[in-house]
Steps between C-alpha positions, in 0.01 A plus 500: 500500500777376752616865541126617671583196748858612578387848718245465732361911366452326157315206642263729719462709189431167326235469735350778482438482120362150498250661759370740252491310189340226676227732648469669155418155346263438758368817443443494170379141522192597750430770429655659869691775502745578782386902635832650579385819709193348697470421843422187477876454266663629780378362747595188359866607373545581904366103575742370230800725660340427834522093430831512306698651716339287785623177302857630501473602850335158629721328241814595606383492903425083373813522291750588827299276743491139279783555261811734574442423924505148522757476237740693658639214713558319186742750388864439520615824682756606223162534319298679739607891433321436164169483672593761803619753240347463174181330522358612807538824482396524153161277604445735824497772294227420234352317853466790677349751241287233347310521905479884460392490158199217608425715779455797345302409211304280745402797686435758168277172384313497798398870484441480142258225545347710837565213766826675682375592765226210603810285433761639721212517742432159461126570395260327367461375183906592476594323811664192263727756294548721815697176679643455196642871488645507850653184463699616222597853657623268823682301201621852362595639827733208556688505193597828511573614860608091576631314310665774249665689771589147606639347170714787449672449824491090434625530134790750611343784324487677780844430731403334887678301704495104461263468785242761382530347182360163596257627648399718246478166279275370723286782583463539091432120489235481728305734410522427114378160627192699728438688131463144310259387777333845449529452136226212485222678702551810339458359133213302610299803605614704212332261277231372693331886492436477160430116455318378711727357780327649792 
């Protein structure tokens, strides 16, 4: 049992299988079948990918801005490189694809479910969702042509000079920190849609 625990693949995998034995007991205990195939399945397989992804995405934005940032000062600088060249790049990576991945199946979901359009609009009755979109493509937008760019050159992935470097930090910083304050609005109006917060 330890060994599934030991590899993160194995513990996804893991996962996964409790998933579908715990939806085949439920299954077979009401009677409910899951129908692989039908619209209605996939539409919600793209809401589960669409909401997944989203939580590693908001997760990690949460995870930089109250954990690994204000902790930072804390560390003795012999220490430091562990952050600036394992962690962080390792947690801007699954960071930054986890926002393309929520955007993208955000926007199939949308035109699955036929509200696209009206919501990028900001029409009525999708005007709720629609806010909800664009403040997550703003979000989107600024991790990948901010603060990625930016990281690279703060993390020395990308060589600058010293100057351009701290400023870089900053620049990545700040707007990470415009993103959390994004963050709360835009999950507000991605739920309230649906559940009555409007």
């Amino acid at each position: 049992m330890g060994a599934i625990f030991q590899s993160l693949g194995r513990t996804i995998t893991a996962g996964v299988v409790v998933l579908i034995v715990l939806l085949a007991i439920i299954g077979v205990g009401t009677g409910n079948w899951i129908q692989l195939g039908t619209m209605s399945w996939w539409q919600f397989a793209m809401r589960w990918l669409h909401v997944a992804s989203g939580v590693m995405w908001i997760g990690l934005l949460w995870y930089f801005n109250f954990v690994q940032t204000p902790s930072m000062p804390k560390i003795p600088d012999e220490q430091k490189p562990a952050i600036s060249k394992v962690i962080a790049p390792a947690a801007l990576f699954w960071f930054r694809w986890a926002a393309m991945a929520t955007i993208i199946f955000g926007l199939i979901l949308a035109a699955m479910n036929g509200y696209l359009v009206r919501a990028l609009s900001l029409q009525q009755p999708a005007t709720g969702i629609g806010i909800g979109m664009w403040l997550g493509i703003v979000m989107w937008f600024n991790v990948w042509f901010i603060i990625w760019p930016n990281q690279k050159k703060a993390l020395g992935i990308v060589t600058v000079p010293a100057d351009e470097k701290a400023a870089a930090a900053k620049r990545a910083g700040m707007t990470s920190r415009i993103n959390t304050m994004l963050s709360i609005p835009m999950l507000y109006f991605m739920v309230a849609q649906q559940h009555g917060g409007l």
